[in-house]
C-alpha positions, 0 to 999 in steps of 0.5 A: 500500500502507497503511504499516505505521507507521499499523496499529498500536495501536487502529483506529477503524473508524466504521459511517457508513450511506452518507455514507462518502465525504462524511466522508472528504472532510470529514476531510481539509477539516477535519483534513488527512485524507490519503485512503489508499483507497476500495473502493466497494461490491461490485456496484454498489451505492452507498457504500463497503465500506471506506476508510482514511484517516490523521490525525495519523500515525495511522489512522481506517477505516470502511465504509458498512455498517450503522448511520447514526450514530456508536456509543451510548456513543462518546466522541471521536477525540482529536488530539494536535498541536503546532499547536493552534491552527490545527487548531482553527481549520481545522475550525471553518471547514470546518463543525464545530461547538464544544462546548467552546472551545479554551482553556488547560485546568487541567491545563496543555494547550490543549484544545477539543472539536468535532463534526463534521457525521456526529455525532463528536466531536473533541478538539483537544489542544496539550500545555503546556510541562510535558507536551510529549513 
């Protein structure tokens, strides 16, 4: 059973046109995705009706159907870690691509962006001393 703790606020849930499985694998290489399920599609047919997995205490969902890219206008899935640094570093090592080096920003953060191999863009963000929670 999902935990509830990881349904609140606001899901992504990403159409991935059939390469489902192949970004939940990815995810957890890169990001440290824990799987929370997968439900193949009805009747045989290949890809997955639904998966859910959690990243950072929170929880990203998606299905294969329709589409075969992330949405027009999609910014980025932003993380927010105490472990900059080595988040940064064990994504680009499992195969994503750097579209702003990670590196202390103007307003105090440590902030990189990143894309995967699907098309989405991630943010890896380690709070400065003067925003840390």
């Amino acid at each position: 059973m999902t935990d509830a703790s990881l349904m609140r606020g606001v899901i992504p849930y990403l159409s991935m046109g059939g390469r489902g499985a192949e970004a939940c694998d990815f995810w957890s290489r890169a990001f440290g995705a824990e799987d929370l399920g997968r439900m193949p599609m009805p009747d045989g047919q290949p890809g997955l009706m639904h998966a859910q997995v959690a990243i950072n205490g929170g929880a990203l969902m998606l299905t294969d159907h329709g589409g075969s890219g992330p949405a027009a206008g999609f910014g980025h899935l932003q993380l927010v870690v105490e472990d900059g640094r080595g988040w940064w570093d064990r994504a680009v090592e499992a195969g994503c691509q750097i579209l702003a080096p990670y590196e202390r920003q103007f307003w105090g953060d440590d902030w990189g962006l990143l894309e995967d191999p699907f098309g989405f863009k991630w943010a890896v963000l380690q709070p400065g001393e003067a925003n840390a929670p």
